[in-house]
N, C-alpha and C positions, 0 to 999 in steps of 0.2 A: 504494500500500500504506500501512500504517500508520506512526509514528513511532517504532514500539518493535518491536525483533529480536526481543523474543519473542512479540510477537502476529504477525508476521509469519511466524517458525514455528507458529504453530498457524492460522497461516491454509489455509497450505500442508496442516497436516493435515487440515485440515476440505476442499481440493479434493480431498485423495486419497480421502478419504472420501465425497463427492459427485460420481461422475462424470456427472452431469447438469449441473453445476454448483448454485451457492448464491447468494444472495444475505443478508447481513448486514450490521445497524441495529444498532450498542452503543448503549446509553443512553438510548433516543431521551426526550427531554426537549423540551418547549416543541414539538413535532411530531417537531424534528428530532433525527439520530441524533449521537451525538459521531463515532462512525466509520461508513461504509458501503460498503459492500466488494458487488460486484456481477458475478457471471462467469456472469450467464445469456446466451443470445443477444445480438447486438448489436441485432439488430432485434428482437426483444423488449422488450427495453428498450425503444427509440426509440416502439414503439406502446402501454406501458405507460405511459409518461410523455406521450402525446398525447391519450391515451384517459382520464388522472386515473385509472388504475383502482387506485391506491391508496387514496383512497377508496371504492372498491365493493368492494375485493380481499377475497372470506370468510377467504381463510386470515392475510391480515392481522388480521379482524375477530375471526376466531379469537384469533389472540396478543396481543390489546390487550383480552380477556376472559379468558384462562386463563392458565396457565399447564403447562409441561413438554412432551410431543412428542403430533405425532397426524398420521397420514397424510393427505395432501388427501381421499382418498376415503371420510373418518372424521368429519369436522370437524362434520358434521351444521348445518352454514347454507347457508339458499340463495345462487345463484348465479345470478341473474339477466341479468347482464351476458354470461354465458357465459364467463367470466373463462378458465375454467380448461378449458375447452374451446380456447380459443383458442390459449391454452397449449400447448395438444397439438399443434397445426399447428407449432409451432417447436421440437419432439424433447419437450417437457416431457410426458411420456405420465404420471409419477408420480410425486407429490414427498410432500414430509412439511414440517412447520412445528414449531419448538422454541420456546418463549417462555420465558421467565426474567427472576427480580427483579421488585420490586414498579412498580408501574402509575407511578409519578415517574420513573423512571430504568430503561424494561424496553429488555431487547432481548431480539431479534426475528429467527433466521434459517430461511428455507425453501430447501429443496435438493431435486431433480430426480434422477429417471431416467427413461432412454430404453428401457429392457429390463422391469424389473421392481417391484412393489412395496419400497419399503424393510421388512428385517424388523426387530420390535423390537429386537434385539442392535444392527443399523445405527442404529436412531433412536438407542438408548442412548448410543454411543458419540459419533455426533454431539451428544447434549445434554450427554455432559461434555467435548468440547470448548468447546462454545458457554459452558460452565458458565465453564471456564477461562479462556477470555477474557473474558469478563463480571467477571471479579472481576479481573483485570490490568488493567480501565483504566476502574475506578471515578472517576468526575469528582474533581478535588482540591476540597478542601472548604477551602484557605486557598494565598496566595501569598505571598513574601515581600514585605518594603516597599518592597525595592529594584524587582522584577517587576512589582508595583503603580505605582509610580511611572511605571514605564516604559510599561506599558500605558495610563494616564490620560494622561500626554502626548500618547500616538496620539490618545486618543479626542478629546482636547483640537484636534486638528488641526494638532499642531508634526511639523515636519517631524525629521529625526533630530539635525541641526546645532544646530536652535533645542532640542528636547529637552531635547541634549547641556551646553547651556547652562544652559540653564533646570536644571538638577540637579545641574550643578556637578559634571561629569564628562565624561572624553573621549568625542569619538565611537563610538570602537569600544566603550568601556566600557557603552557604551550599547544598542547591537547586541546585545552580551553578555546585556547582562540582558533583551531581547526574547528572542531565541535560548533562553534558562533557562525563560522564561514560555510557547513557542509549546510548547516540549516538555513542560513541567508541564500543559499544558492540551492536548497532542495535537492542536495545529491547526498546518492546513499553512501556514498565513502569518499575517502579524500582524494581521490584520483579522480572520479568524474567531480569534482567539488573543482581542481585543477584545473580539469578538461573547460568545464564550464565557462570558468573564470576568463581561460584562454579566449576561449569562444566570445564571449561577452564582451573583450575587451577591458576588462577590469586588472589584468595584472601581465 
């Protein structure tokens, strides 16, 4: 799950809301998302990810050109791949896709059913969740000096000891101010905390 209890309450709203399951990209920047959060099939996944059909995926291709909600059977691009046919073999009989925020920082989430079409009211409601956490964990646009420092250490390839040294501060003080950095930046460790940073421009 995520690093903040309250995206992790509306993540929860959004499976109740999707009982096909979802899958959701915050951010995605430089390809990748800042968060992804994925409760389709297990094996689904596994053949989505073997098959690169995110690359080919229309209703991806869909939300990385539009924006707001529209049911798979609406999107109006072809599917060549049979993407979404295939789909169907593992319960996804009907899904809808939300995209939000501008084309630097969009996310992206599509959600499933196994019974019926989603009705507008259902899209709606899923795209002001998606709305809401889209704006709870907009990328930070600045870290402090101390989070900085600590991060350029890593990148630097100092171990926490030498860091700790190297800054003129104790070990743990040091932890601390990773720990401040991984959560300001919503990364699960300090390597994509790093990665991130990189990315951001922040260090």
């Amino acid at each position: 799950m995520s690093k903040t209890p309250a995206l992790d309450l509306l993540l929860h709203e959004l499976a109740l809301a999707t009982p096909g399951g979802y899958a959701i990209g915050l951010h995605i920047r430089y390809v990748a998302p800042l968060i992804m959060v994925n409760t389709y099939p297990e094996e689904w996944q596994e053949i989505y990810t073997a098959k690169v059909y995110g690359l080919r995926d229309p209703t991806l291709a869909w939300g990385l050109s539009h924006t707001g909600v529209r049911r798979w059977t609406e999107i109006g691009l072809p599917d060549p791949f049979g993407i979404l046919k295939e789909a169907a073999e593992y319960g996804m009989h009907f899904g809808m896709i939300c995209a939000i925020g501008p084309l630097s920082s969009r996310t992206i989430a599509g959600a499933t059913r196994f019974d019926r079409e989603y009705t507008q009211e259902e899209m709606e409601h899923v795209h002001r969740i998606v709305q809401r956490m889209h704006d709870l964990s907009v990328p930070p646009t600045k870290l402090s000096k101390a989070q900085i420092e600590a991060l350029r250490c890593i990148a630097d390839g100092d171990r926490h000891a030498a860091a700790a040294a190297r800054l003129k501060i104790s070990e743990s003080a040091f932890k601390a101010r990773l720990t401040s950095a991984r959560q300001k930046l919503m990364a699960r460790t300090t390597a994509e905390a790093v990665q991130r940073a990189k990315e951001y421009g922040l260090i």
